[in-house]
C-alpha positions as CSV (number, residue, x, y, z in Angstrom):
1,X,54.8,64.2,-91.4
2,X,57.0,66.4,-92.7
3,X,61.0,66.8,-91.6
4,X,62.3,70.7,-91.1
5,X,64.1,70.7,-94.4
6,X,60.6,69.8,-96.4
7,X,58.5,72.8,-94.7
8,X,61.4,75.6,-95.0
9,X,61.5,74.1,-99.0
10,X,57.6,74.4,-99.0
11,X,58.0,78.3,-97.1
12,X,60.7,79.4,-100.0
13,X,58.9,78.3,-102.7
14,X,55.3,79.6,-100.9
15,X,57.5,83.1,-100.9
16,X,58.9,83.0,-104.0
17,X,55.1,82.7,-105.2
18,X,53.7,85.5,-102.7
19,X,56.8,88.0,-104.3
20,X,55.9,86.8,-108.4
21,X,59.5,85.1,-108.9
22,X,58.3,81.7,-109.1
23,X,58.5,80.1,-112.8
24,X,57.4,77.0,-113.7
25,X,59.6,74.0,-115.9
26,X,58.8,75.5,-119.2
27,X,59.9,79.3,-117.3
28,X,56.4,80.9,-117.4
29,X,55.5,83.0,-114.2
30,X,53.4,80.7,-111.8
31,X,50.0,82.2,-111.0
32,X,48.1,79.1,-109.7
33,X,48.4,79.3,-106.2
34,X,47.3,75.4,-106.4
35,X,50.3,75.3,-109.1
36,X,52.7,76.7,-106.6
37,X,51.5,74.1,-103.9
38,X,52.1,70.8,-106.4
39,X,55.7,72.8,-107.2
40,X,56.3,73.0,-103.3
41,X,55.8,69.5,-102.8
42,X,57.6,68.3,-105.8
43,X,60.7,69.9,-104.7
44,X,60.9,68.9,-101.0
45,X,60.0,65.5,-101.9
46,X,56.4,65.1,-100.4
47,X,53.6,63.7,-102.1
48,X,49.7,65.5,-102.0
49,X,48.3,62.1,-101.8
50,X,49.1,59.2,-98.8
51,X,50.8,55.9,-100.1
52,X,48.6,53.2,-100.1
53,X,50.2,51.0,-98.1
């Protein structure tokens, strides 16, 4: 499940995506919308795929 800080990361970076401004490492424009979803979840720390545990 994820904490309040991880989904308003995931909402900026959703924005930022919606608005154009997103860039990925190398600075290109990000136009992947799956792109922006594995940049989301990089950056607030959550994973697309459940630990095996």
């Amino acid at each position: 499940m994820a904490t309040a800080s991880q989904k308003s990361k995931v909402h900026k970076v959703m924005h930022e995506h919606k608005k154009g401004t997103l860039k990925s490492g190398s600075g290109r424009k990000v136009k992947s919308r799956k792109q922006a979803v594995a940049i989301a979840m990089k950056e607030s720390g959550q994973s697309k795929r459940k630990k095996a545990s």
